[in-house]
PLY file of the C-alpha trace (Angstrom):
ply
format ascii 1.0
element vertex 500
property float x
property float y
property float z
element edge 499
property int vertex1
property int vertex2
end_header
-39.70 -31.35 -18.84
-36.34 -29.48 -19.49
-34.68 -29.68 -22.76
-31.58 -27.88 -24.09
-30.79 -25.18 -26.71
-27.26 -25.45 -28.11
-26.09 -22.47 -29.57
-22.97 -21.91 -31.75
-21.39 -20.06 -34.24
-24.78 -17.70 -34.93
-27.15 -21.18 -35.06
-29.56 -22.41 -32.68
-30.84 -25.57 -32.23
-32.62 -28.21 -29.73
-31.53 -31.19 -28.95
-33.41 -33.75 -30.58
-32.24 -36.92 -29.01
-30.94 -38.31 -25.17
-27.06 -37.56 -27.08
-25.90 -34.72 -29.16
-22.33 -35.36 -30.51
-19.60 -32.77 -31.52
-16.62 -33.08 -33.61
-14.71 -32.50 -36.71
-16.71 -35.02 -39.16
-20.09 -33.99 -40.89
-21.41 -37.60 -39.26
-21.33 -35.36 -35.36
-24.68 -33.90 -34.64
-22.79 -30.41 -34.80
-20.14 -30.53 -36.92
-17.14 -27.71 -37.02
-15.12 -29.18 -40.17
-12.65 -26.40 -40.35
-11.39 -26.28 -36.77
-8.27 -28.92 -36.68
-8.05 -28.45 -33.18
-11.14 -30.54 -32.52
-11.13 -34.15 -33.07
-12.78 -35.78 -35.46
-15.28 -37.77 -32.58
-14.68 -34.40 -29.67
-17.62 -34.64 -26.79
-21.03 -35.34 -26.47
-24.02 -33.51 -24.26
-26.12 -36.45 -22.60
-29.61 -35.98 -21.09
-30.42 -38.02 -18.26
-33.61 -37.55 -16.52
-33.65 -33.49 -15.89
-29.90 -32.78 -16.01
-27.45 -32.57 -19.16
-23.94 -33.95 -18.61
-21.39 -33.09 -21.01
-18.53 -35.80 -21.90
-15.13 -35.28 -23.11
-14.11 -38.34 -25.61
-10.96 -38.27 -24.81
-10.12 -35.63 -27.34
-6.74 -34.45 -28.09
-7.26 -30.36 -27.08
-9.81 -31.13 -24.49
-12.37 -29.69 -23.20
-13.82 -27.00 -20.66
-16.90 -25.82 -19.29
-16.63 -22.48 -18.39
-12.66 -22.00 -18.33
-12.72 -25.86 -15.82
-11.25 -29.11 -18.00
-14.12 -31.59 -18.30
-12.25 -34.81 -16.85
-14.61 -37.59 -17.79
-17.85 -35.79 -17.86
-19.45 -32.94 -16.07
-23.18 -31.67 -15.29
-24.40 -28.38 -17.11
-25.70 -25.38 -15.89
-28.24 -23.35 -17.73
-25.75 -20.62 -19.72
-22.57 -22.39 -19.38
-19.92 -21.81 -21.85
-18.16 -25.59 -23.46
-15.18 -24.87 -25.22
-14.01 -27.38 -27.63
-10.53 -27.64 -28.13
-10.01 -23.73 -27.33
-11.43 -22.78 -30.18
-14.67 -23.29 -30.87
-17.70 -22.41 -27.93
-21.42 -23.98 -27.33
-23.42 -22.33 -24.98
-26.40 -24.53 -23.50
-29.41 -22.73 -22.59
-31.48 -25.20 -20.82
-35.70 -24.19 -21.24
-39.02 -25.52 -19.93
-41.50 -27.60 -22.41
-45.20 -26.92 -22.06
-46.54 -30.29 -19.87
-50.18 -30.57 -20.21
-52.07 -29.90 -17.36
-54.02 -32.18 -15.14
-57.65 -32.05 -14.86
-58.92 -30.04 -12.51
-62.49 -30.89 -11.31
-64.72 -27.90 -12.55
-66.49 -27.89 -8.83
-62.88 -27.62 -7.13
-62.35 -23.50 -7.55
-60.41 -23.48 -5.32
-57.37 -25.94 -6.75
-57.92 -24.33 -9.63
-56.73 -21.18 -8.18
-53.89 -22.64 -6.31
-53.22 -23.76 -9.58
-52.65 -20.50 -11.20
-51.02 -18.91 -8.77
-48.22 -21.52 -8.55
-48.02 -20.73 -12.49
-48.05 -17.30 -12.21
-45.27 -17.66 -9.35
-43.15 -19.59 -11.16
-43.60 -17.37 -14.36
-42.00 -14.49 -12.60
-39.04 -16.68 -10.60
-38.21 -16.94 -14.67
-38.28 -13.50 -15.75
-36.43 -11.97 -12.70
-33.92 -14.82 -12.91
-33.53 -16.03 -16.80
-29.81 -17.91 -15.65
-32.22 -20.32 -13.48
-35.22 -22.61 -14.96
-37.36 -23.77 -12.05
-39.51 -27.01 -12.66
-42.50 -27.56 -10.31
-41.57 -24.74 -8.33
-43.92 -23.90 -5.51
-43.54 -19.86 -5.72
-40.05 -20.17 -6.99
-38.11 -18.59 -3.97
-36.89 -21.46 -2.71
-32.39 -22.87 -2.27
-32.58 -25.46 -4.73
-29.40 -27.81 -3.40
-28.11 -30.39 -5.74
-26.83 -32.82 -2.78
-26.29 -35.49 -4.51
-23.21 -34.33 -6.07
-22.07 -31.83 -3.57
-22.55 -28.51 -5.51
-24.77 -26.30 -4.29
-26.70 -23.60 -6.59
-28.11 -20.82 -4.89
-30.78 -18.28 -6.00
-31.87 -14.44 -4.77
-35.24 -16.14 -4.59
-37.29 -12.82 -2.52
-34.79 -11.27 -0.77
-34.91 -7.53 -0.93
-31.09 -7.47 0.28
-29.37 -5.26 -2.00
-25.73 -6.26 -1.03
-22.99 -6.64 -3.31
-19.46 -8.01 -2.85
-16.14 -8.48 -4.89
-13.56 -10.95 -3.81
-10.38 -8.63 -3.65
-7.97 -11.49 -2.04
-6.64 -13.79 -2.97
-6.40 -12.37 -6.91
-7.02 -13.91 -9.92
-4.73 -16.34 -11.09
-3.13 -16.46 -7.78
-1.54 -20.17 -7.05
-3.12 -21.13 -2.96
-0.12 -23.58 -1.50
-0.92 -21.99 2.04
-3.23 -20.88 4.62
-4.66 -17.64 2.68
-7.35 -15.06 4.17
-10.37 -14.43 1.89
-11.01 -11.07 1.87
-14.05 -8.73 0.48
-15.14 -5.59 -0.57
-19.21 -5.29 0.65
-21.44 -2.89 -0.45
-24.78 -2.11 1.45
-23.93 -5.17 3.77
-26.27 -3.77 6.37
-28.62 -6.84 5.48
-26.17 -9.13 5.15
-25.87 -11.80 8.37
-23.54 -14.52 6.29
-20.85 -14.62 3.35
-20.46 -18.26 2.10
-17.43 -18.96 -0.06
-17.84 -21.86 -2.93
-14.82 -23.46 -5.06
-16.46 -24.70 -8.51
-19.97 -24.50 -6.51
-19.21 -26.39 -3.53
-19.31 -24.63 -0.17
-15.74 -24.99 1.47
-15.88 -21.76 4.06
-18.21 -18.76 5.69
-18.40 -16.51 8.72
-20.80 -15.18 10.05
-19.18 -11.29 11.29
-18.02 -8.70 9.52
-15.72 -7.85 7.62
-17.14 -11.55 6.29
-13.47 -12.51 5.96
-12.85 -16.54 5.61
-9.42 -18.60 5.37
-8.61 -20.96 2.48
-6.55 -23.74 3.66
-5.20 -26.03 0.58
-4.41 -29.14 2.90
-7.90 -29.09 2.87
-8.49 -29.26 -0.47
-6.18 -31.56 -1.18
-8.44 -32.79 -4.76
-8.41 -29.32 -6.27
-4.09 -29.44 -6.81
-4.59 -30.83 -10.10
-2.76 -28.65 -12.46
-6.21 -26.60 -12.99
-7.69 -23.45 -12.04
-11.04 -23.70 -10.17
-13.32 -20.79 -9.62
-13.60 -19.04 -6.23
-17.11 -17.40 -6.05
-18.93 -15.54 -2.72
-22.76 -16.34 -2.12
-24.07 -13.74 0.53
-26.86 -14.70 2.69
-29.68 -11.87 4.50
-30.96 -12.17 7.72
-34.25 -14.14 6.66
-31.19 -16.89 4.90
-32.34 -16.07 1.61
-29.17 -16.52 -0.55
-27.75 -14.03 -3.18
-25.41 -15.46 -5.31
-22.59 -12.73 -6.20
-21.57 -12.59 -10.88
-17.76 -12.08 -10.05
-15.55 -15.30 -10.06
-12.06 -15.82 -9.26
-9.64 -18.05 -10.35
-6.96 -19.48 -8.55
-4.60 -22.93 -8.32
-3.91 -25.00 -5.67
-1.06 -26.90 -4.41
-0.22 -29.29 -1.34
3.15 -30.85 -1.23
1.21 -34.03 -0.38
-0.52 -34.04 -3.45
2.76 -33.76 -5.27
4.46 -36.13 -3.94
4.32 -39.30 -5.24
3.34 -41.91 -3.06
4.10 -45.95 -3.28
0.55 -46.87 -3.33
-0.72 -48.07 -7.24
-2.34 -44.79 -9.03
-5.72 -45.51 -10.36
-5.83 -43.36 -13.52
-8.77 -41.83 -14.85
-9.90 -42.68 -18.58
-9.14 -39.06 -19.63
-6.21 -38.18 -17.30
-2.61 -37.47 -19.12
0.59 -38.76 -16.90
2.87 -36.41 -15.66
5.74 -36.90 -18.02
9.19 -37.55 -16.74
12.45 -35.96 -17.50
15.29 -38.23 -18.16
15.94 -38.23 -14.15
12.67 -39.52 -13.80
11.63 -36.62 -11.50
7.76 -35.02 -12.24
7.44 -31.24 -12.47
3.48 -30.74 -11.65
1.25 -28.16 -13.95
1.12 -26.18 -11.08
4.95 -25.89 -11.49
4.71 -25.02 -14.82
2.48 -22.21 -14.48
5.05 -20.29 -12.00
8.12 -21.38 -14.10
6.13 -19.72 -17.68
5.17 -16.99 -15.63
8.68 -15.52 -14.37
9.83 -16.29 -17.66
7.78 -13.90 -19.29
9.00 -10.92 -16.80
12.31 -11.62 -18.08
11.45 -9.35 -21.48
10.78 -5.87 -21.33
7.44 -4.01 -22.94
5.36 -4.38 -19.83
3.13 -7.01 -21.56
0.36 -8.80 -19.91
0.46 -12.43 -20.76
-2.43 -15.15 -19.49
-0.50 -17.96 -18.98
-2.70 -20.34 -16.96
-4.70 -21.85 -19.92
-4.50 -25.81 -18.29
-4.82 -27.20 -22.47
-1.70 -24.53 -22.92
0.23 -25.44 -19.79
-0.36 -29.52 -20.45
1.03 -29.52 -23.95
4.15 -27.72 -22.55
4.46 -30.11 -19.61
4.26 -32.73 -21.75
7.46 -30.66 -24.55
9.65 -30.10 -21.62
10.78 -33.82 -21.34
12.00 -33.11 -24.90
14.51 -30.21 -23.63
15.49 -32.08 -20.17
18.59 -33.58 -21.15
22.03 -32.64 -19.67
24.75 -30.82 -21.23
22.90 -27.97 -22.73
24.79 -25.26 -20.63
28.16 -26.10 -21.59
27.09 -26.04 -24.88
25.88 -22.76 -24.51
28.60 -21.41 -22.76
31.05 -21.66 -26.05
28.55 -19.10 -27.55
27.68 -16.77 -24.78
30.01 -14.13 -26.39
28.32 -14.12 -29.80
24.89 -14.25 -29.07
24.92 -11.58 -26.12
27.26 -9.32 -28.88
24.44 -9.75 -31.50
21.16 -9.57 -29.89
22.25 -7.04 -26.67
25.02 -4.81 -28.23
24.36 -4.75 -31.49
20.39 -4.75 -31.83
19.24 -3.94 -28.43
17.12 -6.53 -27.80
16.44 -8.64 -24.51
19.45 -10.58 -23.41
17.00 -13.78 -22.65
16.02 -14.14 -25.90
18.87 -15.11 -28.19
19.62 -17.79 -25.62
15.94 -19.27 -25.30
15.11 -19.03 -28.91
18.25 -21.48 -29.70
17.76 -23.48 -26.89
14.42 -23.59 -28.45
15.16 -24.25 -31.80
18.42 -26.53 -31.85
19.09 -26.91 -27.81
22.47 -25.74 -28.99
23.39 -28.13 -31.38
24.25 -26.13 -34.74
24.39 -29.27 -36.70
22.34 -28.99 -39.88
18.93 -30.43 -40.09
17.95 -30.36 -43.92
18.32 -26.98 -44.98
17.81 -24.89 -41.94
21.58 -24.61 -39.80
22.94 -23.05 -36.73
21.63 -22.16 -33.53
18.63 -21.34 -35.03
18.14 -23.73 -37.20
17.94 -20.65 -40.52
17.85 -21.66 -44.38
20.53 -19.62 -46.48
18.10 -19.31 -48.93
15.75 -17.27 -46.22
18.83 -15.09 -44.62
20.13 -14.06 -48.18
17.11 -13.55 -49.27
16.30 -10.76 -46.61
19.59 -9.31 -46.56
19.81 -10.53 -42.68
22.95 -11.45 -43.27
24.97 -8.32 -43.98
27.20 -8.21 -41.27
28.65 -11.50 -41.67
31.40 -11.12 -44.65
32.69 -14.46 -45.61
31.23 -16.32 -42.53
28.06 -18.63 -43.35
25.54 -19.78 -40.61
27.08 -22.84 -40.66
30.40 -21.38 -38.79
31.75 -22.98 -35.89
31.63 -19.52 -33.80
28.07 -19.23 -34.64
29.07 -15.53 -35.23
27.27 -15.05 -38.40
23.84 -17.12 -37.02
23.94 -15.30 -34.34
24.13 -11.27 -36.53
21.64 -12.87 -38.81
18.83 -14.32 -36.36
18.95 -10.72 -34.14
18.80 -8.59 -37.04
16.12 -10.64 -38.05
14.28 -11.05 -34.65
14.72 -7.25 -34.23
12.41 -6.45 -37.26
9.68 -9.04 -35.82
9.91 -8.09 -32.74
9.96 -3.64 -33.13
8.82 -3.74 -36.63
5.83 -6.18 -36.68
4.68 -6.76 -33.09
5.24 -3.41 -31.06
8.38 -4.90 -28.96
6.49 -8.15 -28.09
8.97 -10.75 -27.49
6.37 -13.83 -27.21
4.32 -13.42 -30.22
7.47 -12.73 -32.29
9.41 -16.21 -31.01
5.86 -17.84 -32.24
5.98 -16.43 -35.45
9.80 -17.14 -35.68
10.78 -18.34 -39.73
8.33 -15.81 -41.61
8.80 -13.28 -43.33
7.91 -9.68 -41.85
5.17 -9.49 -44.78
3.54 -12.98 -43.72
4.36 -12.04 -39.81
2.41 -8.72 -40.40
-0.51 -10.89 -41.40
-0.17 -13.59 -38.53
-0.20 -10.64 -36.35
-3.51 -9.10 -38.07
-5.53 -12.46 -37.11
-5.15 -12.15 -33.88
-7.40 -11.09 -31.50
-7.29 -6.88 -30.00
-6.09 -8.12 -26.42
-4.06 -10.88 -26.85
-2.63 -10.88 -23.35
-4.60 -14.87 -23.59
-1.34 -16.30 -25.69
-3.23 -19.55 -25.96
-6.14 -18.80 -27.64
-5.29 -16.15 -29.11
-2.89 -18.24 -31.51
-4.99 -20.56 -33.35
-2.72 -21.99 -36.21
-0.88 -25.47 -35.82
2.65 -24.02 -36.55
2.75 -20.92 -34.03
1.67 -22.87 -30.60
3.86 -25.59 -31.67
6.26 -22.63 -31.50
4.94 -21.04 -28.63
4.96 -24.09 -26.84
8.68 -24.69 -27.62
9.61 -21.50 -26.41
8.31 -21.91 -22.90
8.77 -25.37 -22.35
12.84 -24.46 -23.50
13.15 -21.50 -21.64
11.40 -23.08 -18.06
13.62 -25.89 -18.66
16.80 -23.66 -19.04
15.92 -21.73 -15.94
15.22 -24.17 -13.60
17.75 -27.30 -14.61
17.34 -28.46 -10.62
13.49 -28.79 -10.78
13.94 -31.33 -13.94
16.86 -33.51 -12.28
19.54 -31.77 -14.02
22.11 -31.49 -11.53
25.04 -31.07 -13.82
23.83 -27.80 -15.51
22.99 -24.09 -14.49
20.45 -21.63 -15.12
21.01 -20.06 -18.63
20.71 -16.49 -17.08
24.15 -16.94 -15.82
25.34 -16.51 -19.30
23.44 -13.15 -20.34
22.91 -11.48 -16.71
25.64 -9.54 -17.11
24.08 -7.62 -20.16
20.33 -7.43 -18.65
0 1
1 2
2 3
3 4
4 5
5 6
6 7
7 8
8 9
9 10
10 11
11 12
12 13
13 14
14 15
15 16
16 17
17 18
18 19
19 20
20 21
21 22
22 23
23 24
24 25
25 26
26 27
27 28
28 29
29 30
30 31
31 32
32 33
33 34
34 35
35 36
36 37
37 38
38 39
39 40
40 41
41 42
42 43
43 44
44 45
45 46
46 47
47 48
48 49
49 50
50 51
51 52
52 53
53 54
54 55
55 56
56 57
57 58
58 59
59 60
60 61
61 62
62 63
63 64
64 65
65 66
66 67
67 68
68 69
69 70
70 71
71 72
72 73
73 74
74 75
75 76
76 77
77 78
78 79
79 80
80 81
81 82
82 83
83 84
84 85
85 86
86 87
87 88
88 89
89 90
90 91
91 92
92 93
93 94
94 95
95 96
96 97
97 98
98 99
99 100
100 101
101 102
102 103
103 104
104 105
105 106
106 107
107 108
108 109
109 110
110 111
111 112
112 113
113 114
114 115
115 116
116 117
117 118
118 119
119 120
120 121
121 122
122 123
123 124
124 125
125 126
126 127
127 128
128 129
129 130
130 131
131 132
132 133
133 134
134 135
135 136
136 137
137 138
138 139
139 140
140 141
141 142
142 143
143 144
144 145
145 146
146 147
147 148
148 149
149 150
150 151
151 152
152 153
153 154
154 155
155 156
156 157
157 158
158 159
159 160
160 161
161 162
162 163
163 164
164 165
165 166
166 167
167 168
168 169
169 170
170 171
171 172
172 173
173 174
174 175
175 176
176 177
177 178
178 179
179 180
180 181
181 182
182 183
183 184
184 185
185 186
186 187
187 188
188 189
189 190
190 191
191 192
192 193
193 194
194 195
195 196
196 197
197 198
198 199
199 200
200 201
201 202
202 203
203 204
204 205
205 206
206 207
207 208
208 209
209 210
210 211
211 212
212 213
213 214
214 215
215 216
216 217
217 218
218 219
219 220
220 221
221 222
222 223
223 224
224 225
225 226
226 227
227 228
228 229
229 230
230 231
231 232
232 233
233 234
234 235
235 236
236 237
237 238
238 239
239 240
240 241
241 242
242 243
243 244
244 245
245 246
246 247
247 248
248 249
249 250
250 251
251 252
252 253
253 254
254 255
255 256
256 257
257 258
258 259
259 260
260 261
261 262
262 263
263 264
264 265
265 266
266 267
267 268
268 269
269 270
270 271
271 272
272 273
273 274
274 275
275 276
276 277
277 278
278 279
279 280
280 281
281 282
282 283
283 284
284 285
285 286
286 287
287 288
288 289
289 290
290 291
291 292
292 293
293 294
294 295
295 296
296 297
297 298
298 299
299 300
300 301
301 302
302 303
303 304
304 305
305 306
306 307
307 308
308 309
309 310
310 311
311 312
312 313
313 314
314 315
315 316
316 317
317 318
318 319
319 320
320 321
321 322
322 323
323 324
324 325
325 326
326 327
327 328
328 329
329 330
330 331
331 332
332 333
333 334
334 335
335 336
336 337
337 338
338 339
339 340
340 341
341 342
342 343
343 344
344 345
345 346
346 347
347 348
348 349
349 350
350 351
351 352
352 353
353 354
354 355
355 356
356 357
357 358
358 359
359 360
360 361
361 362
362 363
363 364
364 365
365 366
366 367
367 368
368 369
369 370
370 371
371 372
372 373
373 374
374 375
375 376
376 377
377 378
378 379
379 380
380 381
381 382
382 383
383 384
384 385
385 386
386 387
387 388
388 389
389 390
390 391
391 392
392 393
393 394
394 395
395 396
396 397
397 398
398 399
399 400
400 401
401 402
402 403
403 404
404 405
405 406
406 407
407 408
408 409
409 410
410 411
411 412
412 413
413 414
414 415
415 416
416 417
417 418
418 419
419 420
420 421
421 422
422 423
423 424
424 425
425 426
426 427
427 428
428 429
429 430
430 431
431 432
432 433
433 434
434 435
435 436
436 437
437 438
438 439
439 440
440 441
441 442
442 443
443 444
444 445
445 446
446 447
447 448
448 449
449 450
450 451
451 452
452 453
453 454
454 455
455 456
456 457
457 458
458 459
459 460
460 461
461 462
462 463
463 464
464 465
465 466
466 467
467 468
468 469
469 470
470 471
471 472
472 473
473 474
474 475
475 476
476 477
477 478
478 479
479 480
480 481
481 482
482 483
483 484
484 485
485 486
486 487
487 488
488 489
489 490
490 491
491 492
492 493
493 494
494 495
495 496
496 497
497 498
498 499
């Protein structure tokens, strides 16, 4: 009988019971009490017969198995990798328990060789394949297909094909919304008769010639344009059909105007699913959406950074901000300070014209109204300005000042030392650390991971993905006024394009 080994934060152990619960409180079965970005009550791993589902309990941060959001529950694979709440991983390593043997009549030799061989068999299947545990097997070199959910797992079982393949098209975080050719790169393919193409383990194209090329077509697939990514993988098969199951996955997004568009019928919700929220027009923008919008923001600053923004628990939580920032009016506001921010932050300090304009949109949507201590565009304490001097150009005007002159000297000079003085002329990290002090930003920045380029996960403190999160959802929001029913305003570029 199969049981599971959890492993986590340097620990082992077995699961000792049908249900092993995570979460936040010391009552879980494995407990992570310092991680606030899993709830107190997060998942649970079930066992049910030979197979180990995981559930998500409708947690706050989610999660994932493997990079794929766990909607309801999902069935584990020996090595996968469960992410709770983006921060914390559990890898299940599913193992064989000794079953006592059956009596074997002394007189009946030969069963008792049979016997051993099928042992022995089975023993090696193991060794040359530790990713796949094989109960019962009969030699081991059998397609084990799990039909009754629709995946299919395939092993090398005997084949002495030595083929490789990479899946150079479509490219990783590529978004599918039409017909798109699968292509591959094939190393000694002189064995190889068939190329079968699986989306999250479920066959959905092959062909049978080379160059083994295969066309994705996302009408078809009309259930994966959810807002996630799902992994595109390549199983080749040899000329005796043995199957060899290629490491390399990509990950794409799907979209099908029919799936986006809302339809009259009554929408049967799903215990864990989080409505699309609605801008003040009442019109949807899809995660899909998102993802594209965050994306050509991001090539708006300079540096030649490489951000990962497709995290589905980092894209959700700014769908969900952006209702916050689609309200009308925000570009005629803007417009009465175009002069002083583009003066401060491009003239003056040389840094990206987007930026002054989608940190305040960010920040106050241009309302300088105080809001307990902090004022202006920016929403700055006096206290904070005067006490690092950021102020020094303003003479007798205060951030409070209806031209916004001085708020907008004090926030560039001050954004300019985060951004070339803390974090190497990264724009992103610096609007997520915006209100410390270069000392405490110098710090923030020491936490974080050697390749950043994932912004989500990288950042795991409250404070700077609220931050984050405000950034994007603002500056998508800004950009794109039509796709969130704002048909009175303009893109903010139209205010700084001059100066870029």
């Amino acid at each position: 009988m199969p049981n599971a080994k959890l492993k986590f934060e340097g620990r082992e152990i077995m699961m000792k019971s049908g249900v092993t619960t995570f979460g936040r409180t010391a009552d879980n079965a494995v407990a992570f009490p310092h991680d606030s970005n899993i709830s107190r009550y997060h998942a649970e791993i079930e066992k049910r017969g030979d197979e180990f589902w995981v559930i998500d309990l409708d947690s706050s941060n989610g999660t994932t198995v493997n990079g794929n959001r766990v909607r309801g529950e999902m069935l584990l694979r020996d090595g996968d990798l469960i992410s709770l709440g983006g921060t914390s991983s559990v890898v299940i390593e599913i193992v064989e328990t000794e079953k006592p043997s059956a009596t074997v009549p002394a007189t009946d030799e030969a069963a008792k060789q049979e016997e051993q061989e099928i042992k022995e068999d089975t023993e090696a299947v193991s060794k040359s394949s530790p990713m796949l545990k094989i109960a019962g097997a009969a030699l081991g070199l059998a397609v084990i297909c799990a039909f009754g959910t629709g995946i299919f797992l395939y092993t090398r079982g005997g084949s002495a094909c030595d083929a490789r393949a990479v899946i150079t098209k479509p490219e990783a975080n590529d978004t599918i919304s039409k017909e798109t050719e699968i292509e591959i790169d094939l190393t000694n393919g002189g064995c190889v008769s068939r190329a079968i193409f699986t989306i999250d383990g479920v066959e959905v194209a092959s062909s049978n010639e080379k160059p083994f090329t295969a066309n994705l077509d996302p009408k078809q697939l009309a259930d994966l344009s959810d807002g996630f990514e799902h992994n595109l993988q390549v199983v080749l098969e040899d000329k005796n059909g043995n199957k060899i199951v290629q490491p390399s996955l990509v990950a794409l997004a799907f979209e099908t105007r029919e799936i986006s568009t809302p339809t009259p019928t009554p929408e049967i919700v799903k215990a864990d699913a989080t409505p699309t929220p609605k801008t003040s027009s009442g019109k949807q923008v899809s995660l899909i959406e998102v993802q594209e919008m965050s994306k050509r923001l991001v090539k708006q600053f300079s540096g030649n950074f490489a951000y990962n923004v497709s995290n589905p628990q980092f894209l959700a939580e700014v769908q969900k901000k952006t209702a916050e920032y689609a309200q009308e009016g925000y570009f005629d506001r803007a417009a009465q300070y175009r002069d002083a921010i583009n003066s401060a932050y491009v003239r003056e300090q040389n840094l990206d014209a987007p930026l002054g304009f989608v940190l305040a949109m960010s920040r106050s949507k241009f309302v300088p109204a105080k809001q307990g201590n902090a004022e202006g565009l920016w929403q700055m304490t006096n206290e904070f300005v005067t006490a690092n001097a950021y102020n020094g150009l303003c003479g007798a005007e205060t951030l409070g000042d209806p031209l916004q002159n001085c708020a907008a000297k004090s926030s560039a000079l001050y954004m300019k030392g985060l951004v070339f003085g803390v974090f190497d002329g990264d724009v992103i990290y610096s609007a997520a650390a915006f209100g410390k002090s270069p000392i405490d930003a110098g710090a923030f920045k020491a936490s974080l991971p050697a390749n950043r380029s994932d912004v989500w996960n990288s950042i795991k403190t409250p404070q700077e993905r609220e931050q984050l999160v405000r950034f994007f959802a603002a500056g998508i929001v800004a950009e794109n006024p039509q796709k969130f029913g704002l048909k009175k305003d303009k893109p903010l570029s139209e205010l700084y394009r001059v100066t870029m």
